[in-house]
N, C-alpha and C positions, 0 to 999 in steps of 0.2 A: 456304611456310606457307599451310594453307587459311583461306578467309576467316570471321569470324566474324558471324555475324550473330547479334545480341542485340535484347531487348526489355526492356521495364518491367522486368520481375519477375527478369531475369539481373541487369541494371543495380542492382537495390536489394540483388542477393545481393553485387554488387561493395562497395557502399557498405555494407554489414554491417547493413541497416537490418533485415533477417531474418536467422533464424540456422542454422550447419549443427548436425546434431547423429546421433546414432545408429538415431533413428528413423526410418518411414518420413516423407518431405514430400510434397506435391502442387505440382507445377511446373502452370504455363497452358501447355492444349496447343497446339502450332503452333510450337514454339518450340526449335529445336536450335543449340546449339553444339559448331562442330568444331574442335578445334586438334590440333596437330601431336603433342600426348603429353595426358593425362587427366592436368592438375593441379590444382590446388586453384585457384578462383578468386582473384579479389584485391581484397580486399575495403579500403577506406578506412572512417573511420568513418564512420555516417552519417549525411548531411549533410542530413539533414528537417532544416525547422524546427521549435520548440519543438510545433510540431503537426503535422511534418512525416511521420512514419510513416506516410501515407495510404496502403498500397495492403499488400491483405489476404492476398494468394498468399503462398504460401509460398516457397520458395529455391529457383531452377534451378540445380542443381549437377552440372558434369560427371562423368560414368558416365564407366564404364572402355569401349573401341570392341570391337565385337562381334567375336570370334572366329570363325571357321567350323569349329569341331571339330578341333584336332590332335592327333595322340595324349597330349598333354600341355599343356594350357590353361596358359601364361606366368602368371606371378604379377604381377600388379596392382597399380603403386606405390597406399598408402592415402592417402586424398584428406583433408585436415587442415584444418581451420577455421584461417583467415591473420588472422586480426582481431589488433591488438596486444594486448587488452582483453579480459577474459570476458568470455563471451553462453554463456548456460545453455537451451537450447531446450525446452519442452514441447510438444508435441503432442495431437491429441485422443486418441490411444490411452491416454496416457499419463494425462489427464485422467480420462477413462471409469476407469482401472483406479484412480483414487483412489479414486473412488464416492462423491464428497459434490458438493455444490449448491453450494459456497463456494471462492471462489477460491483464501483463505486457506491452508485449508486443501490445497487441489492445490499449491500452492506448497509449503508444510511439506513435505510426502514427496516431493514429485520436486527440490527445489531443492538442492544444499548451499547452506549457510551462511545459510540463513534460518530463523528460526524464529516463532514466532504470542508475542506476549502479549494480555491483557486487560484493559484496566483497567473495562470494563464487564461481563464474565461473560456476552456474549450470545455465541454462536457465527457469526452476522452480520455481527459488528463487532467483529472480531479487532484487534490493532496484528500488522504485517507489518514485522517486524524484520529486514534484511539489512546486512551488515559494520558495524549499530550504528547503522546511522538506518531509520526507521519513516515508513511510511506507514499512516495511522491514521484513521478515522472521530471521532474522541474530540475536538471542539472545544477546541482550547487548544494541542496538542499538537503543535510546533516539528517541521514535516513534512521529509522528505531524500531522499524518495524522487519521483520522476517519473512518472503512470501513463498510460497512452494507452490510448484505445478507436478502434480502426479512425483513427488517427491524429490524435483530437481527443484534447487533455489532458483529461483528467476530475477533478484534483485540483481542487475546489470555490474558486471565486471568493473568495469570503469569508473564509475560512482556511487554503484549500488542504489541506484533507481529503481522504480518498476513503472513499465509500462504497459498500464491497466487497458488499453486499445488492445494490446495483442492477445489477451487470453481470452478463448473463442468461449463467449457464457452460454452459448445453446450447449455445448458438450460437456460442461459440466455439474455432476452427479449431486455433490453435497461440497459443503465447506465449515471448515470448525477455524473460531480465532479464538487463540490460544492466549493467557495473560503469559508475564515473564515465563520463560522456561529453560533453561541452557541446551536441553535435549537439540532443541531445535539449532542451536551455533549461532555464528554471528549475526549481528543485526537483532537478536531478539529482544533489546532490551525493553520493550514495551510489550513484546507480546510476538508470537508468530500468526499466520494465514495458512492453512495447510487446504489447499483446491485438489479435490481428487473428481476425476473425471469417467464419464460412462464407458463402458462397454457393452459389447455384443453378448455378454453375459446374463449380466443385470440388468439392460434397457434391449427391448425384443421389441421390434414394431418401429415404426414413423411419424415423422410430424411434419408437415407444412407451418409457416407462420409468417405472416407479409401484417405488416403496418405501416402508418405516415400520420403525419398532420403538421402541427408547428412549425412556423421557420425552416418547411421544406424537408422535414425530416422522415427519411425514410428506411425502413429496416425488416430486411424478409432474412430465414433462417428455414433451414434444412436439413432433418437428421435421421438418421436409420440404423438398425444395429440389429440383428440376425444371432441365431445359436446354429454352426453346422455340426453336430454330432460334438466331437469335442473341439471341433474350434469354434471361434465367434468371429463376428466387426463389425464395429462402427464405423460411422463416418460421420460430419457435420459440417456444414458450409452456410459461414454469413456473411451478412451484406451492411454496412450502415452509412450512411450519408446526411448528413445535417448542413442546413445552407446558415444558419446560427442567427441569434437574434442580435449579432452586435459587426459590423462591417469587416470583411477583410477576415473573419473567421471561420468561415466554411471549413468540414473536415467529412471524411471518408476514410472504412475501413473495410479489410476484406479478410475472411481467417479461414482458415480450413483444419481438420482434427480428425485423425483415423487413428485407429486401433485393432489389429489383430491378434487375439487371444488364443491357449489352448490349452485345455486342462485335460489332466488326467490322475485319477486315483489320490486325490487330496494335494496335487501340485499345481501349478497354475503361473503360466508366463506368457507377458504382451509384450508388443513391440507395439510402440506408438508415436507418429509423427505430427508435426504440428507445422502450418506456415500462415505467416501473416503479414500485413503491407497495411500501412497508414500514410495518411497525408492531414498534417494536422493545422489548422492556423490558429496558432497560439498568441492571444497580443496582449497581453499581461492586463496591468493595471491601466485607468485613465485618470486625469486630476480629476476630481468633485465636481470642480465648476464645470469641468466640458460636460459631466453628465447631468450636469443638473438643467444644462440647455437640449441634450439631445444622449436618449438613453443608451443607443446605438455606437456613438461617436466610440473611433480609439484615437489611441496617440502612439505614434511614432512605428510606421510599418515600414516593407514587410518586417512580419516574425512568422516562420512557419518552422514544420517539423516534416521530417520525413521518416519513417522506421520502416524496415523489412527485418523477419525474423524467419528461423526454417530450425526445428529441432527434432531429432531422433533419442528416443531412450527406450531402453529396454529395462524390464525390471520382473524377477520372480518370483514366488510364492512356496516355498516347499516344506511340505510336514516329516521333520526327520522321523520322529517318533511322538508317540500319542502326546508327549510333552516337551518337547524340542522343535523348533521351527525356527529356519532361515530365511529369510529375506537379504534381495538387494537388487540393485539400479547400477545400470551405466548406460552413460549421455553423452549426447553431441550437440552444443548450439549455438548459432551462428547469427549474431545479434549486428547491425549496418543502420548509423543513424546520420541523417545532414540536418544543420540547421541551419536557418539564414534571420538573421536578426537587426532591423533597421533602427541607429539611435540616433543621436545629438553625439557631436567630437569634441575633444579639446584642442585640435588644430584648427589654427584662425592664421589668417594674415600677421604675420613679422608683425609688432610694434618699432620698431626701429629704435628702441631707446637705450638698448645694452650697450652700442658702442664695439657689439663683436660681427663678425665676418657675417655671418648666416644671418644675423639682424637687418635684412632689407626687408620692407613693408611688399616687395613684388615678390617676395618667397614664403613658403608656409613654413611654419613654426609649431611645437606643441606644445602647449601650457604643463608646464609640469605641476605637481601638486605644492613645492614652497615658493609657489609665486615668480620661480624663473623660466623663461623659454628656454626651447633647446629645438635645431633644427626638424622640422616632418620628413622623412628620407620617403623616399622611391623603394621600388622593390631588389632596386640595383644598388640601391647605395645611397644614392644622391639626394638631394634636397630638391624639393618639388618648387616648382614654382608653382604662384598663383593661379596663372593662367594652364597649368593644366586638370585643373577643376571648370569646365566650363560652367558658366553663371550667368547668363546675361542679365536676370533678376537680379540680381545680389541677395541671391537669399541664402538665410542660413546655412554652412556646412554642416554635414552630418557624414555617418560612417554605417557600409554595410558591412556587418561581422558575419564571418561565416564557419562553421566549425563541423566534423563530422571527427566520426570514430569505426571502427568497424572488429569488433571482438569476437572471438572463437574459443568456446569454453568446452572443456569435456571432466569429468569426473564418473565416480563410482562411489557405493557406499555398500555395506553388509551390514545384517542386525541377525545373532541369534537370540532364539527367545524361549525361555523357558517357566511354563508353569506346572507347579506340584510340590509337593509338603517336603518342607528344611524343617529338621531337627522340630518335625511335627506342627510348622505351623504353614500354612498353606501358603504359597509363596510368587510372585511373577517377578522374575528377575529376566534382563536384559543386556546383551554386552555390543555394541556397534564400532563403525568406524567411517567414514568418511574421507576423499582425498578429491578435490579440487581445485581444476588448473584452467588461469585465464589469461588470453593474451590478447592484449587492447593495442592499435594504432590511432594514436587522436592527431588531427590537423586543424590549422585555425588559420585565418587570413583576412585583413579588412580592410576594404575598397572603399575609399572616398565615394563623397556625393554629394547633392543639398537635401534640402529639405525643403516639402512645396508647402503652399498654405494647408494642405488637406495633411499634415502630418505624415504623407508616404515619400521615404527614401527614396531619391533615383541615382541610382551610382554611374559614374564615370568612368570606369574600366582602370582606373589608376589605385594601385594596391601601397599600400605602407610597409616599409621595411622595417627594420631596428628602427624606431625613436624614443626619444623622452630621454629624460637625464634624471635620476636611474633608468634603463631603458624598461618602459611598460608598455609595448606594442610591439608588433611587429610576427612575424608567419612564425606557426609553431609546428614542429612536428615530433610527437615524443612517443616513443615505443614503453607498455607497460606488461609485466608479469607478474600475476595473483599466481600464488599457490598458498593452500588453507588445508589442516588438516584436522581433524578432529576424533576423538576416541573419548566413548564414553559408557559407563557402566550403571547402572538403577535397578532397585528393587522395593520392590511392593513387599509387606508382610501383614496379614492378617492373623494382631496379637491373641484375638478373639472376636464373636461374632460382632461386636459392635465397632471395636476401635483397628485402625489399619495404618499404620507407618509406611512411608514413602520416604529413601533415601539413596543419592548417588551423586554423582557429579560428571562434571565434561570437559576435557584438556583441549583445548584449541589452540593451535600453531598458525600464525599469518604470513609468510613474507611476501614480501611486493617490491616490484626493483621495479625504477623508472630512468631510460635510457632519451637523452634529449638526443634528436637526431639533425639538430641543426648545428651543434658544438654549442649550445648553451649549458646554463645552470640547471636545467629541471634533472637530474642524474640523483639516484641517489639508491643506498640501500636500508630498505628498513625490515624488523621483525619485530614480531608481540607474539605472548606469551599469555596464556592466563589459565588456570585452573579454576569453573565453576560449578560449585556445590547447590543442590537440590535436596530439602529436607520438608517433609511434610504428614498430615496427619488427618485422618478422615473417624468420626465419631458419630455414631447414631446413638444418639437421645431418645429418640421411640420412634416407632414407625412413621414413616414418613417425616419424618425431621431430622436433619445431619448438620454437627458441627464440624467443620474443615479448617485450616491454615496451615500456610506454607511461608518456607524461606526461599528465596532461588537468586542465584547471582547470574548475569550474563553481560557480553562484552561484547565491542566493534573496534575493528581496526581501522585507523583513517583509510578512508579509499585513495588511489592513484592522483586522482583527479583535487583532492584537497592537497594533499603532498607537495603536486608539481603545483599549489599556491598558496602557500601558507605564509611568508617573507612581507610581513608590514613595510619594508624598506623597498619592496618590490611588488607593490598590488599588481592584479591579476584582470586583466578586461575577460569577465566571468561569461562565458566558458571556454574563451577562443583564442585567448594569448596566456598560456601556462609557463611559469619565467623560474621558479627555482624551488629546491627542494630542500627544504627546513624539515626538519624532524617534528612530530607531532606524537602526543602520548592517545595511548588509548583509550575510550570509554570504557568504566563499568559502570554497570546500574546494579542495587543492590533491592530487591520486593518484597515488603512484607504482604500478606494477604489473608483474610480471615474473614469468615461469616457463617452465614444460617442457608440452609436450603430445604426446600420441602412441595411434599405432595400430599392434596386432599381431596378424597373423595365425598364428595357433599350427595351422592343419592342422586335422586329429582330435583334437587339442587348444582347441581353441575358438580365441575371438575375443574383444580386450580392448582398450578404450581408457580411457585416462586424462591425469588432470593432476595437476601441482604447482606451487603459485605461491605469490606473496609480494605482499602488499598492503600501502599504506601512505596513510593520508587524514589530511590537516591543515586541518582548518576555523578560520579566523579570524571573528571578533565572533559567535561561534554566540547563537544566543537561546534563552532558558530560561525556563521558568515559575518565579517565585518564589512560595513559598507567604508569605502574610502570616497568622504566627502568633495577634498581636493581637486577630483580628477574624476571627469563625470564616467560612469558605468562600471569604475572598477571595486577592487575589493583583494580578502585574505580570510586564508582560515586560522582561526585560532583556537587555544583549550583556555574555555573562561572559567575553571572551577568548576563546584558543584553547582547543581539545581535539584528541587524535591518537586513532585509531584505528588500531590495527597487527597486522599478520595473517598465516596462513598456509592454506592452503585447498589439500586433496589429493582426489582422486575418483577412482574407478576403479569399471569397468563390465565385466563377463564375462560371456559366453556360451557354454556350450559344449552341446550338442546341444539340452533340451528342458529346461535350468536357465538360469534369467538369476540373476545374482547382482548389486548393486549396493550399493557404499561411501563414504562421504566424513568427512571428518574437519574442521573449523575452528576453531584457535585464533587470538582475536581477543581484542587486551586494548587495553579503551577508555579515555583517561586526558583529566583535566582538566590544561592547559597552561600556566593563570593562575590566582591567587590573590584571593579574592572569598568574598564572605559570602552566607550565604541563611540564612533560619528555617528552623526544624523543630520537633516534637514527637516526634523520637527521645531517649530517658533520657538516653544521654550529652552532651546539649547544656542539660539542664535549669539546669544551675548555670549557663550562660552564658547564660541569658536566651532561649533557645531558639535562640541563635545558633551557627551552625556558620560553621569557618573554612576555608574549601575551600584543600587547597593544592596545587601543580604536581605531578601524579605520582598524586595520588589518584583512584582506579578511578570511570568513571563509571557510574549505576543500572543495572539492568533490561537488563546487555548479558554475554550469560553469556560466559565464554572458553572455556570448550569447549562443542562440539556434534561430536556421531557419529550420523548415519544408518546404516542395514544395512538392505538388501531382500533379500527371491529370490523368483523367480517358478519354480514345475514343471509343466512342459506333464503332466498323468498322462497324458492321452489327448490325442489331438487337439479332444476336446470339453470335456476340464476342466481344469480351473488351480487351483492353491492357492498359497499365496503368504504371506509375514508382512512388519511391518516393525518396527525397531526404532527408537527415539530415546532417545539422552540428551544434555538440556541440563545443563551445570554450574551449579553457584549464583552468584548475582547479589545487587548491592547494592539495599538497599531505597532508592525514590526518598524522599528526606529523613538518608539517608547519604549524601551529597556527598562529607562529611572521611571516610569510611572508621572510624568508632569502634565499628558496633554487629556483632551477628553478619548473617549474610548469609540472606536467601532460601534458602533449600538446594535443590539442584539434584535432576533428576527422572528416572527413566526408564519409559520406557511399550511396552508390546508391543501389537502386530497381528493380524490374523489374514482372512485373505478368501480365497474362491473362486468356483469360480465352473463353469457345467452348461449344455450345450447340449443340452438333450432333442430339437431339433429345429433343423436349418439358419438360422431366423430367430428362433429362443424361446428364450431364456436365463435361469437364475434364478442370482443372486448373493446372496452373504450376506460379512456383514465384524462384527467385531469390534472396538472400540477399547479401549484400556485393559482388556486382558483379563486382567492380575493386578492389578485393581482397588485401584490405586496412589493416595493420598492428596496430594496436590501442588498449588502454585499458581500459577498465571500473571502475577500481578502482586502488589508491596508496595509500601507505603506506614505512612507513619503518620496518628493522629488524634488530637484531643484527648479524653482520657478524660476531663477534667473535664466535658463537656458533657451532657445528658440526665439523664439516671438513673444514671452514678457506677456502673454496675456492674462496671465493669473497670476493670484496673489495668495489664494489659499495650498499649500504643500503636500497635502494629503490625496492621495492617489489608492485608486479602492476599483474592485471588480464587481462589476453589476450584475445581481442575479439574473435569472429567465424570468419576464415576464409571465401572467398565464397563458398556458398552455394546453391544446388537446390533441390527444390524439386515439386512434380508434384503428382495429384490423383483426384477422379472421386468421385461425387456429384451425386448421384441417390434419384430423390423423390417423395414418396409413395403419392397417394391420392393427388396432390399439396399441400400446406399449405394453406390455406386462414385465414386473418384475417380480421376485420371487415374495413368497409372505412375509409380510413383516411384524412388530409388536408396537409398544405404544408406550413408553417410559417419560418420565421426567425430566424438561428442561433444567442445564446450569448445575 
C-alpha cells in the first residue's frame, strides 16, 4: 500500500466538516493523496466545535490516477460522498448563477428541501426553513438551525437570530447545510450552515458586477484577492438597495470582507475581518382584505431595523505530522441592533366605571388582559392624562415601541485530527473543544401616539412607565451573559472496503444569567447540560450506489431573550418590555436518517447523480411563542412538548452534453406530539374564548408538505446560457391554527427565467426574471384582531405578499480572470 500523506484540508474532508458534491472544489495546493485504488474518502462527522468549522478550503478528494493513453481508457469506479447524514454542497459557481446578493435566497434554488418565508416582507430578512426548523432574523422566533461564518457561529447572542443582510455573498467561497449533527453545538437541531469564505489563496484575480431593475433595485459588488509569495488577500465590497414592492419598505445594505493569509510548509493562517450596516423596513403582515384592494398597502408603520456588525477572527491550519493536524479559531464580534416598531395600544381613555381614584375618563388607563383597567403611568410615575396625547382628530391611539441591543461575543475553539490505521483498520478520528462568551445589553421603551388613516404611527414624545396590573409595559433594561462550552470526540472506521462506522458524541455546557437593570423580575440564573451522541454507518452496495444511516442527538438552550419572557401571568410586549425570568427546559431533537445514494455514468448518454432518503426528527420541550390574545401585541414563551417532523427527500441531477437538468422533491409532514393550549384570533376559536386546543397529530404552521424544484441550464453557445427554474411550495397552516380548524394558506408556484452573454472573454451581461407569470401568493400567515383601529375588516387573517414579476439585468466585468487551483468532479449528497 503507498503511503498517504494528508493535510488540514484532506483531514476535515475525512471528518465531513466540508462537503463533496457535483461541482467543481478548490483543494490547497501542495497536497496529494495516493492510495492503492481512487475511493471515496472517509469522512466521520465533524468533529469542530460548536465553532469548530474554522478552516475555509474546500474538500481534497481523490481523483481517479492518470492513465497514459490506452486504446480504451478503463472506467473509473464513481467516487460517492461517505457521510452517514446529508450535506448539500453549494459552490461559488453555483452562487453567481443564482444572481441575488442574499443568501436566502441562493439557498431556495440550489438547496432541496428548503424554502424562504417572511414574516417581515423584506427580501433581507427572509426565515430559511429547512426539514421545518427556521433560522430567522425575526426576534422572537424559536431558531433550529446552526449558522457558521468562516467557523464562528453567527446565530446572535441574544436570541440566537441570524442576520442573513450581514453576511457579505460576493465573498463567499462554497457553503455545505448539514442535516442534524451535534458536531456542530447548539441550535443544530434541524441541521447546521457551515459558509466558508475566499481567500487570496484559492480565488487570484477580480470581478466587477453592478445590477438593477425592479422596485428600484440596485446591487454592485467588488472583489479581488492576489497570492504574495507566501502570503495572500482578499478583499470584497457590496452594495444593495431595494425601494421594495410594498410601501414604507425600502432597505439598504453595505458589507465589507478582507482576508489576509500566510502559508508556509503545509501550515496556513488568516486573519479576517468583516463589517456591515443595514437599514431594513420591516412591516410584517397585512389583513387579506387591505391586499386584496391594493397589493402594496401595509398596516401599521413605522417598523424598521437597523443592524451594524464589525468582526475579527483569526484561525489556523497546521500539519503536526503526516497524520496529525490541528486546527483552530479565535474571534471577536461586535453585533448593535435598533428597532422601532409602530402598533395599536391597549391604553384608551379611563371608562369611569370602576368607582377607583385613577378611573377619570380625562386620564389614560390600560386595559389589562381580565377585563380590568389599571392606571397608564408617565415615565415618572404618574398617570397621564388624556390631553397629553395630542389628537385633535380623535383618532385611534397607538404605541411606538422601540428596542435595541448591543452584544460583544468572543470565543475560541481547537480540533485535533488524526487519520491512519487503529488496530489495522484505517481510521479518522477527531477530538475538539470550543468555549464561547457573550454579553448582551437589551433596552426597550414605548412612546404613545395615534394612529392616522394611512396606518402610520405618529408618536407624541410621551413615553409609558410601569403599567398594567400585572405590570406588562413599561422601559426595560436588562444586562445578559452566554457562556457555552462544548467538547467533543468522533471517529470514522473503515470496517472494510465497503462498510465504514461513524461514532462520537458532544458535551455541551450553557449558562446564561440575566441581570434586570431596572430592579425588576427579569434576573435570573440558569444552566443546561446535555450529552449528544452521533452514530452512523456508510455501505457500498456496488459501484456507484451507497447505503447510509445515522442516529444523531442535538440540543438548544433557551436564549436570554425567551428567559426574560416566559411568565403567562406576565406577557411580554415582544421584543421591547422583558418583565421576568421563569425557568425553561431545554430542546432536544432526536434524527433518524437513511437512504440511497449514487452515481452514473451513461456514456453518450450523459451523467446522473442522485438520492433518496427518509428523515425523521423528534424534538422534546420544543419552545413556542404564545400569542396573548387579551392584550394586543403581547406574548410568552413556553415548552409545549414534543413535535415530529417526518420525511422524504429525493434529487436527482443530469447532464448530458450542453443541458444540465436538476430535480428534487420533499415530502415533510410536521406534527405536534403533546396536548396544550394557546390563544388565537382565528374564527374557529372565537366561541372558545380565543382558545385553541392543540392535540397529538395536529399539523404544525408555516411548514408546507410538499416542495418540487426543477432547473435546466443550455450551454447555446460556449458564450451563452439560458436557463429557468421552477418552484412549488404546498399549502401550509396559518400560525394561530395549532388545532388545525380553519382553511390553509394555499400553496404557490412561481417560474424563472435567466441568461446569460459573453460579448467578450472577461464582459458578461446577465438578465433574470422572477416570478414571470406574475403569481399572486404569500409567504407567511397569521391572524389579527380586527376589533382593533378602524373596524374595517372583518376577515382575521393577515399574510405577506410575495414580489410581484420581476426583472432585472447587469454586467460581470473580470479583472486579471480568477483562477483557482485544479479541481475534480465527484458526486452530489
Amino acid at each position: 500500500m503507498k503511503r498517504a500523506t494528508l493535510s488540514v484540508a484532506s483531514v476535515l474532508v475525512a471528518l465531513g466538516v466540508t462537503g463533496v458534491h457535483s461541482e467543481t472544489v478548490t483543494p490547497l495546493p501542495d497536497i496529494n493523496v495516493t492510495t492503492d485504488t481512487p475511493a471515496a474518502p472517509r469522512r466521520a462527522a465533524p468533529a469542530a466545535p460548536e465553532r469548530a468549522p474554522v478552516v475555509r478550503a474546500a474538500p481534497v478528494v481523490q481523483a481517479a490516477p492518470v492513465v497514459e493513453a490506452p486504446p480504451a481508457a478503463p472506467r473509473v469506479e464513481p467516487v460517492i460522498d461517505s457521510r452517514p447524514y446529508t450535506n448539500t454542497h453549494v459552490d461559488a459557481a453555483q452562487i453567481q448563477r443564482a444572481g441575488s446578493d442574499m443568501v436566502g435566497d441562493v439557498l431556495e434554488r440550489t438547496v432541496p428541501g428548503v424554502t424562504l418565508q417572511s414574516t417581515t416582507g423584506n427580501p433581507l430578512a427572509p426565515d430559511v426553513e429547512y426539514r421545518g426548523f427556521v433560522a430567522s432574523p425575526t426576534t422572537g422566533t424559536p431558531q433550529g438551525l446552526a449558522v457558521y461564518q468562516n467557523g464562528v457561529r453567527i446565530n446572535e447572542a441574544f436570541g440566537d437570530e441570524v442576520n442573513w443582510d450581514l453576511i457579505p455573498t460576493l465573498a463567499i467561497a462554497s457553503m455545505d447545510l448539514v442535516s442534524n449533527n451535534p458536531a456542530y453545538g447548539l441550535n443544530a437541531l434541524g441541521g447546521a450552515l457551515n459558509i466558508r469564505m475566499k481567500n487570496g489563496f484559492t480565488y487570484q484575480g477580480g470581478k466587477f458586477d453592478i445590477s438593477g431593475g425592479s422596485y428600484g433595485r440596485l446591487q454592485a459588488g467588488f472583489d479581488y484577492g492576489r497570492q504574495f509569495g507566501q502570503f495572500a488577500l482578499y478583499g470584497a465590497l457590496e452594495y444593495f438597495r431595494d425601494d421594495s414592492y410594498r410601501y414604507h419598505n425600502a432597505s439598504s445594505t453595505r458589507r465589507f470582507y478582507g482576508d489576509l493569509g500566510y502559508r508556509n510548509d503545509g501550515n496556513e493562517i488568516h486573519l479576517n475581518v468583516g463589517l456591515a450596516g443595514s437599514n431594513l423596513g420591516s412591516v410584517a403582515t397585512s389583513p387579506i382584505q387591505m391586499l386584496e384592494q391594493n397589493w402594496a398597502q401595509t398596516y401599521t408603520t413605522p417598523q424598521t431595523t437597523t443592524n451594524q456588525m464589525g468582526m475579527v477572527n483569526l484561525n489556523g491550519q497546521f500539519t503536526l505530522t503526516p497524520e496529525w493536524t490541528l486546527t483552530g479559531n479565535a474571534y471577536v464580534r461586535r453585533f448593535i441592533q435598533s428597532h422601532v416598531d409602530g402598533n395599536p395600544t391597549d391604553v384608551e381613555a379611563c371608562p369611569g366605571t370602576s368607582g377607583a381614584a385613577f378611573d377619570n375618563p380625562a386620564n389614560l388607563c390600560f386595559e389589562n388582559g381580565d377585563g380590568s383597567v389599571s392606571p397608564a403611568n408617565g415615565a415618572k410615575g404618574a398617570q397621564l392624562p388624556t390631553s397629553s396625547v395630542p389628537n385633535p382628530n380623535d383618532l385611534p391611539l397607538g404605541q411606538i415601541d422601540r428596542s435595541g441591543v448591543i452584544t460583544t461575543s468572543l470565543g475560541s475553539a481547537f480540533q485535533l485530527s488524526n487519520s491512519g490505521v487503529l488496530f489495522g483498520f484505517k481510521n479518522n478520528f477527531s477530538f475538539g473543544a470550543s468555549f464561547d462568551y457573550g454579553m448582551s445589553n437589551f433596552a426597550g421603551s414605548s412612546e404613545l401616539g395615534v394612529v392616522n388613516p394611512d396606518y402610520v404611527v405618529s408618536g407624541s414624545g410621551v413615553y409609558l412607565g410601569a403599567s398594567g396590573s400585572p405590570t406588562v409595559v413599561g422601559p426595560t433594561s436588562v444586562h445578559t451573559i452566554n457562556r457555552y462550552l462544548g467538547v467533543n470526540a468522533l471517529d470514522a472506521v473503515d470496517v472494510n472496503d465497503r462498510l465504514t462506522i461513524t461514532g462520537g458524541a458532544r458535551f455541551n455546557l450553557a449558562s446564561i444569567s440575566l441581570y434586570d437593570q431596572l430592579g425588576g423580575d427579569a434576573n435570573g440564573q440558569n444552566q443546561y447540560v446535555h450529552v449528544n451522541p452521533l452514530v452512523g454507518f456508510t455501505y457500498k452496495l456496488m459501484p456507484g450506489l451507497q447505503l447510509y444511516g445515522s442516529y444523531a442527538m442535538s440540543n438548544r438552550a433557551p436564549t436570554p431573550l425567551e428567559l426574560a419572557c416566559a411568565d403567562p401571568n406576565h406577557p411580554c410586549l415582544l421584543a421591547s418590555s422583558l418583565i421576568s425570568d421563569p425557568p425553561l427546559q431545554q430542546v432536544v431533537a432526536q434524527t433518524f436518517e437513511a437512504g440511497l445514494r449514487g452515481q452514473n455514468d451513461f456514456g453518450a448518454y450523459g451523467a446522473m447523480s442522485w438520492k433518496l432518503g427518509a428523515f425523521q426528527t423528534r424534538s422534546n420541550n420544543d419552545i413556542y411563542n404564545i400569542v396573548d390574545t387579551a392584550v394586543t401585541g403581547y406574548g410568552y414563551f413556553a415548552n409545549v412538548g414534543a413535535t415530529l417532523r417526518r420525511g422524504v427527500e429525493t434529487v436527482v441531477n443530469y447532464r448530458i452534453q450542453d443541458v444540465t437538468l436538476r430535480a428534487s422533491y420533499t415530502y415533510l409532514y410536521a406534527t405536534f406530539q403533546s396536548a396544550f393550549q394557546l390563544n388565537s384570533f382565528a374564527p374557529s376559536y372565537a366561541a372558545n374564548d380565543g382558545v385553541e386546543n392543540v392535540m397529538p397529530g395536529n399539523q404544525m404552521p408555516m411548514i408546507p408538505s410538499n416542495r418540487v424544484k426543477l432547473g435546466a441550464d443550455w450551454d447555446v453557445t460556449p458564450r451563452a446560457r439560458i436557463g429557468t427554474d421552477l418552484l412549488f411550495v404546498g399549502s401550509q397552516r396559518y400560525v394561530g391554527d395549532e388545532a388545525n380548524q380553519n382553511p390553509r394558506l394555499p400553496g404557490y408556484f412561481t417560474v424563472g427565467l435567466h441568461g446569460s452573454w459573453k460579448v467578450l472573454d472577461n464582459v458578461e451581461f446577465y438578465a433574470r426574471g422572477e416570478n414571470i407569470l406574475d403569481r399572486r401568493y404569500y409567504l407567511y400567515g397569521t391572524y389579527f384582531d380586527t376589533q382593533q383601529l378602524f373596524q374595517a375588516f372583518t376577515n382575521p387573517q393577515s399574510v405577506t405578499p410575495a414580489q410581484p414579476l420581476s426583472i432585472y439585468g447587469g454586467i460581470r466585468v473580470t479583472l486579471d480572470a480568477p483562477t483557482l487551483a485544479p479541481a475534480v468532479v465527484v458526486a452530489k449528497y
